[in-house]
VONU-861112 format. One record per residue (C-alpha): residue number from 1; residue in three letters; x, y, z. Coordinates in Angstrom, 1 decimal, decimal comma, always signed. Example, Ala and Ser with C-alpha at 12.3 -4.5 7.8 and 13.67 -1.06 7.14 Angstrom:
<rs>
{r 1; "ALA"; {+12,3; -4,5; +7,8}}
{r 2; "SER"; {+13,7; -1,1; +7,1}}
</rs>
This chain:
<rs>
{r 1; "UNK"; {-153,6; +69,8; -77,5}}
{r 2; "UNK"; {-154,8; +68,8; -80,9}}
{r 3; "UNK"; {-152,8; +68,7; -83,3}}
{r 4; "UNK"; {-153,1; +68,1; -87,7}}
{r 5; "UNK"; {-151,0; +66,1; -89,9}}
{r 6; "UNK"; {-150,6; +66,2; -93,8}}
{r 7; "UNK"; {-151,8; +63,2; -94,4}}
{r 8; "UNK"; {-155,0; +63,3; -92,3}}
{r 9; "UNK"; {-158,0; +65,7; -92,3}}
{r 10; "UNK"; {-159,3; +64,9; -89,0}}
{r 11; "UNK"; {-157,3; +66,3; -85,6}}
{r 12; "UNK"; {-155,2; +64,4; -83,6}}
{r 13; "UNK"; {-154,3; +64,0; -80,2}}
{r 14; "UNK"; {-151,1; +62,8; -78,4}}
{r 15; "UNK"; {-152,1; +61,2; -74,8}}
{r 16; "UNK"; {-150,5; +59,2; -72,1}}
{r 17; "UNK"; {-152,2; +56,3; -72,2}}
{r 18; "UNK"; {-153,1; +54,0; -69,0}}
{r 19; "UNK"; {-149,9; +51,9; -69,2}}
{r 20; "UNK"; {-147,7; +55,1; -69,1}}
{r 21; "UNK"; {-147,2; +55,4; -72,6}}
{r 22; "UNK"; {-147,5; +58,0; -74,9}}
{r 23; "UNK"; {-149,9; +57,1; -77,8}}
{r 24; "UNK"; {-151,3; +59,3; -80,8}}
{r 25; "UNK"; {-154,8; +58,9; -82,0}}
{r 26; "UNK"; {-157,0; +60,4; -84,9}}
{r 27; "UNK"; {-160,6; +61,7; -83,0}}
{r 28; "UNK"; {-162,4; +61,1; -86,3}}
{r 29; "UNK"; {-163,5; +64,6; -86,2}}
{r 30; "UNK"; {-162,5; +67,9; -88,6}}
{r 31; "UNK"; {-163,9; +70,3; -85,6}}
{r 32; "UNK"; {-161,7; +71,9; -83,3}}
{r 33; "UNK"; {-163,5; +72,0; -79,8}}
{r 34; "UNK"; {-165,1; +68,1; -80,7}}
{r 35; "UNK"; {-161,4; +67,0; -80,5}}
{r 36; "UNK"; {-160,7; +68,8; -77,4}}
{r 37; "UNK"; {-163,3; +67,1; -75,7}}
{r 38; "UNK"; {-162,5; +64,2; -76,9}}
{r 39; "UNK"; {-158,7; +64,8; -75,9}}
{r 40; "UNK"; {-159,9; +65,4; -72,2}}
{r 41; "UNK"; {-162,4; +61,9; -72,1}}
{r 42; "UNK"; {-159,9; +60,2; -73,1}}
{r 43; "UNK"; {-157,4; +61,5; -70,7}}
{r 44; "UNK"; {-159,8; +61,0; -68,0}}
{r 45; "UNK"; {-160,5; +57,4; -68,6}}
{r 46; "UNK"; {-156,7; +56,4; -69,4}}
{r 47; "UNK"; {-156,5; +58,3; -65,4}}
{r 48; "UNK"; {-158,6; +56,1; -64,1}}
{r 49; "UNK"; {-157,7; +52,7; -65,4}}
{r 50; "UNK"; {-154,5; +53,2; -64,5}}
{r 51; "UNK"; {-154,8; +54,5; -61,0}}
{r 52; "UNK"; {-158,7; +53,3; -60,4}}
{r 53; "UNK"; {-158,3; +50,2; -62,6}}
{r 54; "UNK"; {-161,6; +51,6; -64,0}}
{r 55; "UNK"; {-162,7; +50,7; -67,2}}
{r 56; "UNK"; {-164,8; +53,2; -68,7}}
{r 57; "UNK"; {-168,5; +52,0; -70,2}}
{r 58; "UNK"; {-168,6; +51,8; -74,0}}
{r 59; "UNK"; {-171,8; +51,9; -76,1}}
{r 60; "UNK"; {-172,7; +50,4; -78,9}}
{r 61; "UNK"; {-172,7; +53,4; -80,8}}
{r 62; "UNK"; {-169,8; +54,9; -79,1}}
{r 63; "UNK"; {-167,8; +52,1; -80,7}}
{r 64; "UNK"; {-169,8; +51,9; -84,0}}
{r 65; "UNK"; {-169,0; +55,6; -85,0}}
{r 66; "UNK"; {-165,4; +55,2; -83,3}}
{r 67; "UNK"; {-164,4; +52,6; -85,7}}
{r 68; "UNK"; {-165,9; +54,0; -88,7}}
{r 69; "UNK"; {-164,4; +57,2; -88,3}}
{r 70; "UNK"; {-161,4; +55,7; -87,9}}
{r 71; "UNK"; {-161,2; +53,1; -91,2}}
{r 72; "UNK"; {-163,5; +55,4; -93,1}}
{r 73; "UNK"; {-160,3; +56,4; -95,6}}
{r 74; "UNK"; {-158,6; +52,7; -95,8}}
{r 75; "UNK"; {-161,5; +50,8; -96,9}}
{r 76; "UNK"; {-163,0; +51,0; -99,6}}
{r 77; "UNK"; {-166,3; +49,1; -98,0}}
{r 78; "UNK"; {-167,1; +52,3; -95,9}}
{r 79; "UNK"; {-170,5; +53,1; -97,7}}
{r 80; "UNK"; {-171,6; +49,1; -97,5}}
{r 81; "UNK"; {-169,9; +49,4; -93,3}}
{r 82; "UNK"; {-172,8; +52,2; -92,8}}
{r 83; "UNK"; {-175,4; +50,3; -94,0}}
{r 84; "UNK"; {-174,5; +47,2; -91,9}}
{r 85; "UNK"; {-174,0; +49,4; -88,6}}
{r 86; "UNK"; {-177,8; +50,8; -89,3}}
{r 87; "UNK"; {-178,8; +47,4; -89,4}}
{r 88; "UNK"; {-177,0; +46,6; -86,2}}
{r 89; "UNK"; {-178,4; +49,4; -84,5}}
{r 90; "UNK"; {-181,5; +48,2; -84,5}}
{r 91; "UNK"; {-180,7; +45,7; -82,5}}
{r 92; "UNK"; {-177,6; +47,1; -80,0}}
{r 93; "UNK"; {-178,9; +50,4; -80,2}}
{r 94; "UNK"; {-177,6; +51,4; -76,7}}
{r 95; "UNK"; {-176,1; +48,4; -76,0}}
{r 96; "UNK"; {-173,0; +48,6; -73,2}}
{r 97; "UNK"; {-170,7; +46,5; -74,5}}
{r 98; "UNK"; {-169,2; +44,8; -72,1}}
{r 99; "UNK"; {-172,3; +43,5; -71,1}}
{r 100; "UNK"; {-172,2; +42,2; -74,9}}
{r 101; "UNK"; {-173,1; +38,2; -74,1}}
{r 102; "UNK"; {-173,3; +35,1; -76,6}}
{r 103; "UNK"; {-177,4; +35,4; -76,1}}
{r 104; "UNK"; {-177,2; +38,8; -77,5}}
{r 105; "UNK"; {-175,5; +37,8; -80,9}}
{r 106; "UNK"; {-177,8; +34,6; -80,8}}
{r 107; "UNK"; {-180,9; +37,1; -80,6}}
{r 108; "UNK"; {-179,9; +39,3; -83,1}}
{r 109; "UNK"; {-179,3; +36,2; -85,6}}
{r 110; "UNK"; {-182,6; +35,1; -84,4}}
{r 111; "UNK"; {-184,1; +37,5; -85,2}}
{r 112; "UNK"; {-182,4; +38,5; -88,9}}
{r 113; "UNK"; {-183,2; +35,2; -89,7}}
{r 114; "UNK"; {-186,9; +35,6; -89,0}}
{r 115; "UNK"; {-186,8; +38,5; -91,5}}
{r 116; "UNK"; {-185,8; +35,8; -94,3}}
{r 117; "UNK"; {-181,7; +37,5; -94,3}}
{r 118; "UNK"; {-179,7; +35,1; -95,8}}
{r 119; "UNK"; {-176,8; +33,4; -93,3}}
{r 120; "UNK"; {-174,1; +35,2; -95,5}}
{r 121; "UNK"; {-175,5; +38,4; -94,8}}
{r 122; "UNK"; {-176,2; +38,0; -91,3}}
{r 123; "UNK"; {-172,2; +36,8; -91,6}}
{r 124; "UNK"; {-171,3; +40,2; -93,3}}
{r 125; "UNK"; {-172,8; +42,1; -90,7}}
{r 126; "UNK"; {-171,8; +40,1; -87,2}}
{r 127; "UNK"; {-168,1; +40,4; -88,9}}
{r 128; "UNK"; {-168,1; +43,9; -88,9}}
{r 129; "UNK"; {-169,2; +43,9; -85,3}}
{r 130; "UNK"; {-166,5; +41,5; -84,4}}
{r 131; "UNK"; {-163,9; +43,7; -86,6}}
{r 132; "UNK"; {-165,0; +47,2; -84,6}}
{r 133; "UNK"; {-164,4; +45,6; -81,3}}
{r 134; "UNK"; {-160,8; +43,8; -82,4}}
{r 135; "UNK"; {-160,6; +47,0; -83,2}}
{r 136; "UNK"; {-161,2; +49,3; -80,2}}
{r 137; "UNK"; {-158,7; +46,9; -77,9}}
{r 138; "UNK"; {-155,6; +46,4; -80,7}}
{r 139; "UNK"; {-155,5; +50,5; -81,2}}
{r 140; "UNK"; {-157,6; +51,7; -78,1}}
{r 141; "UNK"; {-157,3; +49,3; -75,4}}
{r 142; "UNK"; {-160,7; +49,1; -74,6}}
{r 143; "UNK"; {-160,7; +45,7; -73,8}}
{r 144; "UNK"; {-163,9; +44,5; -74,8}}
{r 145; "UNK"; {-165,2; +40,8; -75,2}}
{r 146; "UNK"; {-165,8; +39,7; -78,4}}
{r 147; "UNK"; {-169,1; +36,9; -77,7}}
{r 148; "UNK"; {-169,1; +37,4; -82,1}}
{r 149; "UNK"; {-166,4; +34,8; -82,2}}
{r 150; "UNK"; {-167,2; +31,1; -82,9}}
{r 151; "UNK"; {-170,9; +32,1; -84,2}}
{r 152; "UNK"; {-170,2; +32,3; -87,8}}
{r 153; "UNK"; {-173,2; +31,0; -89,7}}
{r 154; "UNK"; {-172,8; +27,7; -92,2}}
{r 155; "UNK"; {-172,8; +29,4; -96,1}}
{r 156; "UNK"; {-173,7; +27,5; -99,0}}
{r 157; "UNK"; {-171,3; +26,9; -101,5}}
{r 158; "UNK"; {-170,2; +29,9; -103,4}}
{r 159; "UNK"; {-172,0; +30,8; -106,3}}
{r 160; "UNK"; {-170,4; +30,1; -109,7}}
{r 161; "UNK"; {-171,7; +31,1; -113,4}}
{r 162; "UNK"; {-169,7; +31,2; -116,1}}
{r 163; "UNK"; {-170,5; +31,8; -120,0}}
{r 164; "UNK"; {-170,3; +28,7; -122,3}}
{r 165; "UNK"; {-168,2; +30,1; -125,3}}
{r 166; "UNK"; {-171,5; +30,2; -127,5}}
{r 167; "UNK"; {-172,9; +32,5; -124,7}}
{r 168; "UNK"; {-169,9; +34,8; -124,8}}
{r 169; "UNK"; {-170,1; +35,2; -128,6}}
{r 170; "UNK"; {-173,7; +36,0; -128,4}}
{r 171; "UNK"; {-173,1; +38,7; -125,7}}
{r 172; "UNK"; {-170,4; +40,3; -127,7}}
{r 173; "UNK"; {-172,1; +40,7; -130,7}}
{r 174; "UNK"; {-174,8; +42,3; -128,4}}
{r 175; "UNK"; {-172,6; +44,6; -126,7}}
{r 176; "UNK"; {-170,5; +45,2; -130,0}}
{r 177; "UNK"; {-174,2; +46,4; -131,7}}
{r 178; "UNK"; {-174,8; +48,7; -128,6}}
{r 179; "UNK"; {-174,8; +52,7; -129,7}}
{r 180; "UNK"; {-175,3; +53,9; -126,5}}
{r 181; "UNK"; {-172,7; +52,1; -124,6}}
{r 182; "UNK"; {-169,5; +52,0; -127,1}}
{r 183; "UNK"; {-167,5; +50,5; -124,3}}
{r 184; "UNK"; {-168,9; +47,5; -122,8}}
{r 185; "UNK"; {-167,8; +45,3; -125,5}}
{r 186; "UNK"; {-163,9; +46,7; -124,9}}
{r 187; "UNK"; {-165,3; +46,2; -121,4}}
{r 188; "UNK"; {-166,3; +42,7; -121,5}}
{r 189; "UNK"; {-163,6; +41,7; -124,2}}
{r 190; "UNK"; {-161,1; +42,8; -120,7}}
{r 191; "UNK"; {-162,8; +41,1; -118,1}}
{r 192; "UNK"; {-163,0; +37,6; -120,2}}
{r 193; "UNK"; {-159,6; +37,6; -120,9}}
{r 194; "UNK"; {-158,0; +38,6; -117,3}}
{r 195; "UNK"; {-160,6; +38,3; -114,9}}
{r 196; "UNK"; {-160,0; +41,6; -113,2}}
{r 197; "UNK"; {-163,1; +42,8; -111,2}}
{r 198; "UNK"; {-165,5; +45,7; -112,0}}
{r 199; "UNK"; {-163,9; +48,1; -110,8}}
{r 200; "UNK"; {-160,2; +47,1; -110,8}}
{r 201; "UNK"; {-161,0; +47,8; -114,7}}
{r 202; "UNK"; {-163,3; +50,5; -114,3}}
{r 203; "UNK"; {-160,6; +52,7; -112,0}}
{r 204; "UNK"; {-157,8; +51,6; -114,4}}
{r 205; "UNK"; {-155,4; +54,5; -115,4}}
{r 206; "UNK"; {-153,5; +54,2; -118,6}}
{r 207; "UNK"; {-150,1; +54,9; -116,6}}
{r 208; "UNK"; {-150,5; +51,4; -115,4}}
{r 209; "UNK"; {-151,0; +49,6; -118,7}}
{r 210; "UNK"; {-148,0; +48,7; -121,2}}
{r 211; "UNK"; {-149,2; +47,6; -124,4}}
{r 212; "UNK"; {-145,7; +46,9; -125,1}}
{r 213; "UNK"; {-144,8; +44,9; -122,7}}
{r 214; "UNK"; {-148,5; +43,0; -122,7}}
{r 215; "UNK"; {-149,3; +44,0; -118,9}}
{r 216; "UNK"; {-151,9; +46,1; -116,9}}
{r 217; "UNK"; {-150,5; +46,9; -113,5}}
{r 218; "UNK"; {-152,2; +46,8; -110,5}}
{r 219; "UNK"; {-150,7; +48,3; -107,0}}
{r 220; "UNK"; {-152,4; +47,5; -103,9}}
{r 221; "UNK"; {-154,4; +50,4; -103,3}}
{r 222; "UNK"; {-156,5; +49,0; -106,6}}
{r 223; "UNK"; {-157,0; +45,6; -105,6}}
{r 224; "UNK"; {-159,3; +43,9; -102,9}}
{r 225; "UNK"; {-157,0; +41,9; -101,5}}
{r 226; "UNK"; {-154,9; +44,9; -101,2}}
{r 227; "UNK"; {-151,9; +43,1; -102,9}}
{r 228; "UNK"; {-150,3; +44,2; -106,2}}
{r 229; "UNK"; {-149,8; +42,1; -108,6}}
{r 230; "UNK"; {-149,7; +42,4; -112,7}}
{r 231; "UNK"; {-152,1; +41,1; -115,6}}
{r 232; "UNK"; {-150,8; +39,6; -118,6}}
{r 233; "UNK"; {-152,8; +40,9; -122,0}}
{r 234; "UNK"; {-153,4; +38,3; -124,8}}
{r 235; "UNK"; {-154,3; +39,4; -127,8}}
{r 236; "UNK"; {-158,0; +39,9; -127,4}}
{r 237; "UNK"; {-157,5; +42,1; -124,3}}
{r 238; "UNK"; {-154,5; +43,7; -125,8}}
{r 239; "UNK"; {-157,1; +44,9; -128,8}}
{r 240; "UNK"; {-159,8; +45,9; -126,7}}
{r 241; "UNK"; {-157,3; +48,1; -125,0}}
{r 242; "UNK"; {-155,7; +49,7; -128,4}}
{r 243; "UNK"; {-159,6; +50,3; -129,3}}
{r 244; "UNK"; {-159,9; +52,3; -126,3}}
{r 245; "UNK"; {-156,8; +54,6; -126,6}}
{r 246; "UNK"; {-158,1; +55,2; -130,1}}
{r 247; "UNK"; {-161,2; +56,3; -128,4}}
{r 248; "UNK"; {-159,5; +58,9; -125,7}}
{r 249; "UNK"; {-157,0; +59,9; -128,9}}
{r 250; "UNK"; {-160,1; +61,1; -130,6}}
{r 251; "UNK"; {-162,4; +62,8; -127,9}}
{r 252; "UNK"; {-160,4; +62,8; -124,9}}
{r 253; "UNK"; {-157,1; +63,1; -124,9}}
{r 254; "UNK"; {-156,2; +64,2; -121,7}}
{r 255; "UNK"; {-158,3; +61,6; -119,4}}
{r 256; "UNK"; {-156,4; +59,1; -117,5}}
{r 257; "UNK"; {-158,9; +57,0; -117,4}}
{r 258; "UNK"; {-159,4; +53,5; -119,7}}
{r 259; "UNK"; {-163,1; +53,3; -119,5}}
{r 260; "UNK"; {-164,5; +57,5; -119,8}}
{r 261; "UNK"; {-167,0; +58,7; -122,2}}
{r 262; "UNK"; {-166,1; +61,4; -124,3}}
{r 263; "UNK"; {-166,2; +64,3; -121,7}}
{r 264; "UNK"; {-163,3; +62,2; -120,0}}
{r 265; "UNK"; {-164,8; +61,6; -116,9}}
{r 266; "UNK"; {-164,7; +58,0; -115,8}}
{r 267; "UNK"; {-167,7; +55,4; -116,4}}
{r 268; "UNK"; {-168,7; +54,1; -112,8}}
{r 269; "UNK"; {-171,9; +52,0; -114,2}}
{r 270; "UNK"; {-172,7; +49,3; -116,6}}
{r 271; "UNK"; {-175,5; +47,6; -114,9}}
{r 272; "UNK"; {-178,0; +49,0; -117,0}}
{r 273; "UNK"; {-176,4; +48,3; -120,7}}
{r 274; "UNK"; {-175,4; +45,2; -119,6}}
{r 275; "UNK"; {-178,3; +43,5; -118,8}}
{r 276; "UNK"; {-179,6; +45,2; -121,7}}
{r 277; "UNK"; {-176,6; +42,7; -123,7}}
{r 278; "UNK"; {-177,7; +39,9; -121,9}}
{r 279; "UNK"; {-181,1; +40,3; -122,5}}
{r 280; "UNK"; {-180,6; +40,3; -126,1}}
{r 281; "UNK"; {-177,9; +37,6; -126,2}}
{r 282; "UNK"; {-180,4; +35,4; -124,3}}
{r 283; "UNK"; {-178,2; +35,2; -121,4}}
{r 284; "UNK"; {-180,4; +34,6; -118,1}}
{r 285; "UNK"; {-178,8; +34,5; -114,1}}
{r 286; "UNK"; {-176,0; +36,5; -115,1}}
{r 287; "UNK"; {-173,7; +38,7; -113,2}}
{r 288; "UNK"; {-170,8; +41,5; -114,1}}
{r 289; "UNK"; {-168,7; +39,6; -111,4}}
{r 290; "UNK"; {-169,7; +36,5; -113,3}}
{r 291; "UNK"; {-167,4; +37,9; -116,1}}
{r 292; "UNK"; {-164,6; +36,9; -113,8}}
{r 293; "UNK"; {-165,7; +33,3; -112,6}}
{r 294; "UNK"; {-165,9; +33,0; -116,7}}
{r 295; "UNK"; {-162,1; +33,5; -117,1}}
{r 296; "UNK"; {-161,6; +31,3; -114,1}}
{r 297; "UNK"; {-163,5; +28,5; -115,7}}
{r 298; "UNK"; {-161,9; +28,4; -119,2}}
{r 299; "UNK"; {-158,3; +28,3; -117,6}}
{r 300; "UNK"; {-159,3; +25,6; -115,5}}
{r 301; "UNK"; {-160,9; +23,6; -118,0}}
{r 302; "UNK"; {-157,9; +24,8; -120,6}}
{r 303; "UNK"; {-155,2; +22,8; -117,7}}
{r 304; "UNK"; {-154,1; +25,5; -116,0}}
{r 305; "UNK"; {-153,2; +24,8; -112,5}}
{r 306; "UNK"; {-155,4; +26,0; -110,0}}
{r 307; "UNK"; {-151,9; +28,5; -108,0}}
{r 308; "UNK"; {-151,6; +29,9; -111,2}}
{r 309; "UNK"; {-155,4; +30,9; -111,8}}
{r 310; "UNK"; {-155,3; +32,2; -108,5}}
{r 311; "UNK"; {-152,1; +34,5; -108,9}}
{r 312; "UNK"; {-154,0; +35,7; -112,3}}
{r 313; "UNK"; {-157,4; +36,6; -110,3}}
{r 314; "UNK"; {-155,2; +37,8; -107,1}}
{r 315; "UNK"; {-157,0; +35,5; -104,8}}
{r 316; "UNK"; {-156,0; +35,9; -101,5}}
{r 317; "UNK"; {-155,7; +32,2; -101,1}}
{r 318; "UNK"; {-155,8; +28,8; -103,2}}
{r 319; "UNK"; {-159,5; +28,2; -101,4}}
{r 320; "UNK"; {-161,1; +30,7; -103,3}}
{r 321; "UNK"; {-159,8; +29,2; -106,7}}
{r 322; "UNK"; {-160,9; +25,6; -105,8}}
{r 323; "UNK"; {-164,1; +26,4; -106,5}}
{r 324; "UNK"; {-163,1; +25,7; -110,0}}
{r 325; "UNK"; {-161,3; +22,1; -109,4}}
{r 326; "UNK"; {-164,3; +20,4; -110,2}}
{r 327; "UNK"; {-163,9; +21,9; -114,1}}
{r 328; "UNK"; {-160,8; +19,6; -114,5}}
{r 329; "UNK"; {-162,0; +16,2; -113,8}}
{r 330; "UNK"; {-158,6; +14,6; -115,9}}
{r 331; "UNK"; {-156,7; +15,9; -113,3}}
{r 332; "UNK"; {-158,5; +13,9; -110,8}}
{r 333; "UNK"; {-158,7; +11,1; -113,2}}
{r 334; "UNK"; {-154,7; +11,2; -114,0}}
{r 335; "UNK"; {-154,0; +10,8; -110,6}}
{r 336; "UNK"; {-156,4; +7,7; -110,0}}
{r 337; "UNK"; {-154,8; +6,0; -113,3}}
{r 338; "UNK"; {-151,5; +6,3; -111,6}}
{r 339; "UNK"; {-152,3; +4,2; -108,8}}
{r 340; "UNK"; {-152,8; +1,5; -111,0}}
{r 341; "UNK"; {-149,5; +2,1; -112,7}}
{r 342; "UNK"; {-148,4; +1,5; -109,5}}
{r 343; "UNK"; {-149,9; -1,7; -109,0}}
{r 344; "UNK"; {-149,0; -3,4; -112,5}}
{r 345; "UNK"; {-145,6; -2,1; -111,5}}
{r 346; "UNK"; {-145,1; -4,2; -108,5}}
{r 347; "UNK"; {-146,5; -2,7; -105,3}}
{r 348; "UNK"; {-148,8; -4,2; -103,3}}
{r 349; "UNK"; {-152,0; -4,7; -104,4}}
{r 350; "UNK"; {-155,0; -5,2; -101,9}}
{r 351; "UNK"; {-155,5; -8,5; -102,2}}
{r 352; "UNK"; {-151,5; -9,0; -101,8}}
{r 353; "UNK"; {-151,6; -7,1; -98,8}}
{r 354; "UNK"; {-154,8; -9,2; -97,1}}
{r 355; "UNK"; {-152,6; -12,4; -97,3}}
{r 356; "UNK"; {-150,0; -11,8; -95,0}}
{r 357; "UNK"; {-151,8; -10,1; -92,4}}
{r 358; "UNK"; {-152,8; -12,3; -89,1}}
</rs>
């Protein structure tokens, strides 16, 4: 029978599954009889595989609204998943999917790319359709071919803008005359100076943030990469954060939140007064996120190592920071100027090497 736990709002069922085992499942559903149904299908087709070696037919949407049900409340991506599976649909709308072939995923890019859709787009979509099926046979055993794999698309090099130091002085000034938006220079002061996202600033509690100790704290459940990891304050951001606790202490003291207006409810948009900013500042091509590639590209061209910009900006990975490397052309050059140390110092030199060879 159905069952609820705390920590979930759908039902769950425990079920025998086809190897013998008992497994537990959420049915994605808050309604009673829905799971009950579900509890019986499922018991039915875990009968038959194992004593029928049966396996049961799965449609498209069958595993579109399985999945999504099922990672609606870990990611955070769940509203953007939606609009990708409507896209999909259009194509696999009642699609069995073990019929799913490499034709079929070469059609659908076919034809996305006849609509003028960008290859990372058409990427961002075939990965969710590859992540729903890895999905359905890790937790569901439904055994499903994945024809997704191997057909990523080539991407152009990541995009990368970043402010001059003239640009960023201009956009201040801009944001620091804007009446109706009081925070996006405290805003923007933050995001040049620790290259935290949009909304790892915009979510920010002030129970993570020690102006003491010069740190903002971030746990997983805030990041992207869904790893914690803490931001050092300089002085700048340290300000910009003393400037908004002055702000709560006078028309909000009770809001948790950094970034609220002065009902203390949290700000969740700054699209609109900041290209307003950037408008006046004169800044053309330019992005929020862009605040972020900013901070990576003044470390980079400061010295700083390329592991320790990524620890900073919580990449998952060195990759993502090299996209920098080409800022810090002495490093490059240093290494070059050490081979000839090398040769002034006694090693072989080309010509050396050419003589003795037969």
């Amino acid at each position: 029978m159905p069952y609820k736990r705390k920590d979930s709002p759908v039902w769950w069922v425990s079920i025998i599954d086809s190897r013998g085992q008992r497994t537990r499942r959420p049915t994605g559903t808050t309604d009673r009889k829905e799971a009950e149904a579900l509890e019986a299908k499922w018991k039915l087709e875990a009968y038959r595989r194992q004593n029928w070696d049966e396996a049961p037919g799965r449609t498209f949407e069958e595993l579109m609204l399985a999945y999504l049900n099922a990672t609606a409340s870990e990611k955070r991506s769940a509203p953007k998943d939606r609009e990708r599976t409507r896209t999909l649909r259009k194509f696999f709308a009642g699609r069995e999917m073990r019929a799913l072939a490499p034709t079929d995923v070469r059609g659908y890019v076919d034809q996305r790319k006849k609509q003028g859709v960008s290859n990372s787009t058409v990427n961002r979509e075939l990965c969710l359709l590859s992540a729903a099926i890895n999905f359905a046979n890790r937790e569901w055993e439904w055994q499903l071919p994945n024809p997704v794999i191997g057909r990523k698309l080539k991407e152009p090099e990541g995009r990368v803008r970043w402010l001059t130091r003239a640009e960023a002085v201009a956009l201040l000034a801009a944001a620091d005359a804007s009446t109706r938006a009081p925070h996006l220079a405290d805003f923007l002061r933050l995001a040049l100076n620790t290259g935290m996202r949009r909304g790892e600033l915009l979510r920010l509690e002030w129970r993570r943030v020690d102006l003491r100790e010069g740190l903002v704290f971030l746990e997983a459940e805030h990041t992207k990469t869904k790893r914690r990891r803490s931001v050092p304050l300089n002085a700048e951001a340290r300000a910009a954060l003393i400037r908004r606790a002055r702000f709560r202490a006078e028309h909000c003291a009770d809001s948790p939140w950094v970034f609220c207006g002065k009902d203390g409810k949290p700000i969740t948009e700054l699209k609109r007064s900041f290209a307003v900013a950037c408008a006046k500042a004169g800044i053309a091509d330019f992005r929020i996120h862009d605040l972020r590639h900013t901070c990576a590209a003044w470390l980079v061209s400061a010295g700083v190592p390329l592991s320790e910009v990524r620890d900073l900006l919580g990449h998952a990975s060195v990759v993502m920071t090299e996209r920098y490397a080409h800022l810090a052309p002495e490093n490059v050059r240093a290494a070059v100027q050490r081979l000839e140390g090398q040769s002034r110092s006694g090693h072989a030199t080309h010509k050396d090497a050419g003589a003795g060879s037969s």
